[in-house]
N, C-alpha and C positions, 0 to 999 in steps of 0.2 A: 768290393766288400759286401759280404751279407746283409742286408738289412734286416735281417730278427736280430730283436733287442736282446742283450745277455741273459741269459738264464743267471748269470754272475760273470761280476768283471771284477778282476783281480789289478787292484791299485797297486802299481809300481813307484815307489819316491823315495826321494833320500828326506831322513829325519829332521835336515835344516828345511825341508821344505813341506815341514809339518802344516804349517799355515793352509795354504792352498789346496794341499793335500784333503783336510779339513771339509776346507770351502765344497771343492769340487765334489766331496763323496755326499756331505748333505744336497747337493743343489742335483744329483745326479738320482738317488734313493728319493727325492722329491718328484722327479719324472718319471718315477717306477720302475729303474733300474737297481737290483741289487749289487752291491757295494762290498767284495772282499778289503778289508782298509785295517792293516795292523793296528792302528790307536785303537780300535774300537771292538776289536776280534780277539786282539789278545789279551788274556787275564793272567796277572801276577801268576805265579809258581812254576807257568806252562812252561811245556818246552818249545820257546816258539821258535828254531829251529824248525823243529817237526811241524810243530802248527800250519806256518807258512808253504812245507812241500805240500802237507796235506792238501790246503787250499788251493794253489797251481796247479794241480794234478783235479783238481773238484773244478776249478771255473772254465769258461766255457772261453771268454775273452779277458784280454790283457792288455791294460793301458801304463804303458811307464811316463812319466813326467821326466820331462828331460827340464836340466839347469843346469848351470858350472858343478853343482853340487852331486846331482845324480850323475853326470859324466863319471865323479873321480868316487861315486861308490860301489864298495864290493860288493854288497849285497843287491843292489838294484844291478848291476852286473850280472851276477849270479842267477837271479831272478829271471832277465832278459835271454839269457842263454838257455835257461831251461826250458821257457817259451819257446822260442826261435827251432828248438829240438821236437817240440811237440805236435805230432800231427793236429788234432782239434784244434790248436792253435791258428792253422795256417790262416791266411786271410782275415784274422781275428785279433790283432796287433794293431793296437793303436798309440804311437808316438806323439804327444803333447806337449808342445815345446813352451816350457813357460820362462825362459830368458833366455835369450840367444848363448849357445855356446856349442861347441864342437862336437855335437855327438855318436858322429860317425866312430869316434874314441871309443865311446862305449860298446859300439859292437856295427861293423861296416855292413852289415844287413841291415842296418836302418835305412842306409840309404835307397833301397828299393821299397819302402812304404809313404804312402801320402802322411803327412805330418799336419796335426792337427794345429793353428797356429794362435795361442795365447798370450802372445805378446800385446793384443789389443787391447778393447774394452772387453770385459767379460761375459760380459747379456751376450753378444753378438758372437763373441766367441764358444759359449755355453751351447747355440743357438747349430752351428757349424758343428761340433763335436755331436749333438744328440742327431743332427741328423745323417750320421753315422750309420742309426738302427732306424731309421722313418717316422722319427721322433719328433715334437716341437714344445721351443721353448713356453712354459706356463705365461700368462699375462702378470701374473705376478712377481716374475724374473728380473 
């Protein structure tokens, strides 16, 4: 994988896993990565359809969170496939496994990516995902 840090990394996650989702794009835009993150991008009226291709097609990398819950959704599906399609993309996919479940489901090219692995504690898992781009975790993580 590249080690330059995103120019933008475009959050992948299903809605139940708002939480983390959350967690992860503050604690990430804290280490000076920019944060494509639906809660926070999209504004009432939009068409966030559109909004969301917009974005895909503008970031540079792509991180989806995988869960029981992203497995069975269409849109983080949709999302991964569009990726997976995209040249700038290549080498630029980062899978996040934050509870174990089956997500070769979601799309059987996952399984040729290293999986970044959250099922741990989060400091140290925080810590493994930034040094993705040659990054490290803050003293205050």
């Amino acid at each position: 994988m590249s080690r330059r840090p995103p120019q933008e990394l475009f959050l992948s996650h299903s809605s139940r896993d708002h939480g983390f989702a959350t967690w992860l794009a503050l604690r990430l835009r804290a280490h000076g990565v920019p944060v494509w993150y639906s809660a926070t991008h999209l504004k009432g009226a939009q068409q966030w359809q559109q909004e969301i291709g917009r974005a895909l097609r503008r970031c540079d990398w792509f991180l989806v969170v995988l869960s029981p819950h992203s497995v069975r959704s269409m849109w983080v599906e949709r999302e991964l496939s569009f990726a997976l399609g995209q040249p700038r993309y290549r080498r630029r996919i980062v899978p996040l496994l934050l509870k174990p479940c089956r997500y070769q489901r979601l799309n059987w090219a996952l399984s040729n990516y290293q999986v970044v692995d959250f099922t741990g504690a989060r400091g140290a898992c925080l810590d493994g995902l930034l040094r993705t781009w040659g990054l490290a975790v803050n003293p205050a993580d």
